[in-house]
C-alpha positions in Angstrom: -14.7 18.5 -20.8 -17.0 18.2 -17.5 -16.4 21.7 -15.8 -17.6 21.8 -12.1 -19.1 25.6 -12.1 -20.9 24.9 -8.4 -19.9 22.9 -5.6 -21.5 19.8 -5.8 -22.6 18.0 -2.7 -21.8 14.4 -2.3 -22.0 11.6 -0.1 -18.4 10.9 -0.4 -15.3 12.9 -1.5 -12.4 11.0 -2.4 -8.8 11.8 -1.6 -6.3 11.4 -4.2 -2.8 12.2 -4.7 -1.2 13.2 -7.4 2.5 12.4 -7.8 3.7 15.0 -10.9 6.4 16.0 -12.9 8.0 19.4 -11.7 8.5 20.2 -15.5 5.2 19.2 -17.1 2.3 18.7 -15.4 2.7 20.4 -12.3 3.3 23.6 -14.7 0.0 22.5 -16.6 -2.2 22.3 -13.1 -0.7 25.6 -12.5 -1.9 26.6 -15.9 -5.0 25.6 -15.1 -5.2 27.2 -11.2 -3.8 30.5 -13.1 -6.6 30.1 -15.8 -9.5 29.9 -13.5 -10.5 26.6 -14.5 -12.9 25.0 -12.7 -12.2 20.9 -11.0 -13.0 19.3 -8.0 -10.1 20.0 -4.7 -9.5 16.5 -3.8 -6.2 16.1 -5.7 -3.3 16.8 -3.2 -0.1 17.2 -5.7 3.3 16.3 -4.7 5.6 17.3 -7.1 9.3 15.5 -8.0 11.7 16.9 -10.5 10.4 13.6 -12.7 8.2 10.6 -13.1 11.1 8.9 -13.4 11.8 9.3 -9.7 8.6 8.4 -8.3 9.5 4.9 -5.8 6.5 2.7 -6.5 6.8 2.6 -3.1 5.3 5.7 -2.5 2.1 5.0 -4.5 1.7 2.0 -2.1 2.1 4.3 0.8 -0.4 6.8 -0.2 -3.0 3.9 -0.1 -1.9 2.8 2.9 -2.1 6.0 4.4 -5.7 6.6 3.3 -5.7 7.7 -0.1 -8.4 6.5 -2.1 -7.2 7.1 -5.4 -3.7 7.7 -6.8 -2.6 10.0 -9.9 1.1 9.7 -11.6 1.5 12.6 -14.1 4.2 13.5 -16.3 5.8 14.8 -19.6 4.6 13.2 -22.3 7.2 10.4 -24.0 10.1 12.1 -25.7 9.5 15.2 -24.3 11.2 14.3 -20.4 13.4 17.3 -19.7 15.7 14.4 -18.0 15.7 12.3 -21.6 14.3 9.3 -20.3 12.7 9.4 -17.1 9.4 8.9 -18.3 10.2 6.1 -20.2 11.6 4.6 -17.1 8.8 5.3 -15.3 6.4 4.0 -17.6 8.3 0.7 -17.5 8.2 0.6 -13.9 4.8 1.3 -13.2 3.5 -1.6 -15.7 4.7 -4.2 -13.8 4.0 -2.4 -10.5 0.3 -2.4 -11.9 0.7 -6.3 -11.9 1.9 -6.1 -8.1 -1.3 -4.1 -7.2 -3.5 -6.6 -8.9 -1.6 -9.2 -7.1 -2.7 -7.8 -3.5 -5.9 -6.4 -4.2 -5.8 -2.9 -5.4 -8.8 -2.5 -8.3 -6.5 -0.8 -10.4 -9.3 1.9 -11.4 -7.7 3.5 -8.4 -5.0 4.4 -10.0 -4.4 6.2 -13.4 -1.2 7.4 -15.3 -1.0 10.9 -17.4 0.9 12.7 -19.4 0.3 16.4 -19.3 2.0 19.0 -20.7 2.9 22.6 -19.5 0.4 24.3 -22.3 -2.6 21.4 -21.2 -4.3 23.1 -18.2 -7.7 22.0 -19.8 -6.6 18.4 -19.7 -5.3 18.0 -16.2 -9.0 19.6 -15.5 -10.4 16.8 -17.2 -7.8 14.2 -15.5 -8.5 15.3 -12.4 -12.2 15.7 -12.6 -12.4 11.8 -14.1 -10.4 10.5 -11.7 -12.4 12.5 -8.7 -15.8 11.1 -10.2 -14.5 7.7 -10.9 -12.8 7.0 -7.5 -16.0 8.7 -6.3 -18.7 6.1 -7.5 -16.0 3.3 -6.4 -16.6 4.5 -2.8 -13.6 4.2 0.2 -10.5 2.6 -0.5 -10.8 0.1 2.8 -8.1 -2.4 1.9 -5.1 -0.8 3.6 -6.5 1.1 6.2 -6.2 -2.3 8.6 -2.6 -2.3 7.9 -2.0 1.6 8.6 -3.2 1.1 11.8 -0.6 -2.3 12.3 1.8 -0.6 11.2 1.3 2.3 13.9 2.4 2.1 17.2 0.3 4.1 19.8 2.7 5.0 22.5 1.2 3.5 24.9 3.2 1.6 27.9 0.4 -0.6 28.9 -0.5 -2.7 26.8 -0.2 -6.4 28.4 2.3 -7.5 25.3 4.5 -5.0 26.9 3.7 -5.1 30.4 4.6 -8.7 29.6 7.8 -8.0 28.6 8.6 -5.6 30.8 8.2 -8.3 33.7 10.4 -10.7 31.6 13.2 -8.5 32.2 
């Protein structure tokens, strides 16, 4: 288990999001926050009653909106406190993985868990092997163009709509 004891300095420091299980692993990072284990802070968790519930969607969006790595964490099979929702999940998110391949994502960019409420030590170790393997990989640049598309500044003039404007 790699155990950051100092703060390290680095050229780059990822940002990853972690989408978790209420039940499972958020209980096992809190574990390991309760513990005083020791793992890098670029995880940002956001926590949904179940894997099962996590739109694919929303993995796309963190990319888009300038996450460099993505984490999807849950209970491990047979033990979803929903029955199946991490079955369904797993389901989903293998042929997702063949939808981010399709547009570009290197899918080392995003990794799937299972972590329990008694394994603090391994979301350490998740976390820390994501952080230093999204690390090496540098910035996530792919979406960034179409965050910024996708945005619209508020401003009136612009001559697309200063066009319009004297259309009317």
């Amino acid at each position: 288990m790699t155990v950051h004891h100092a703060k390290q300095k680095h050229d780059f420091e990822p940002k990853i999001i972690a989408f978790v299980c209420t039940w499972c692993t958020y209980a096992g990072a809190d574990l390991a926050g309760t513990s005083r284990m020791q793992y890098p802070t670029n995880v940002r968790v956001v926590k949904f009653p179940c894997t099962g519930r996590i739109d694919p969607v929303f993995i796309l969006k963190a990319f888009q909106q300038g996450a460099d790595g993505v984490l999807v964490s849950g209970c491990h099979p047979g033990d979803c406190h929903y029955m199946a929702g991490n079955f369904h999940a797993r389901r989903r998110f293998a042929a997702f993985r063949k939808l981010l391949e399709f547009i570009g994502v290197d899918l080392q960019r995003l990794q799937f868990s299972w972590v329990s409420a008694a394994e603090g030590g391994k979301w350490v170790e998740v976390v820390t092997e994501l952080t230093e393997q999204v690390r090496a990989m540098g910035p996530m640049q792919e979406f960034k163009a179409l965050a910024l598309e996708e945005q619209w500044s508020g401003r009136l003039d612009t001559p697309e709509l200063q066009e319009a404007y004297q259309a009317i």
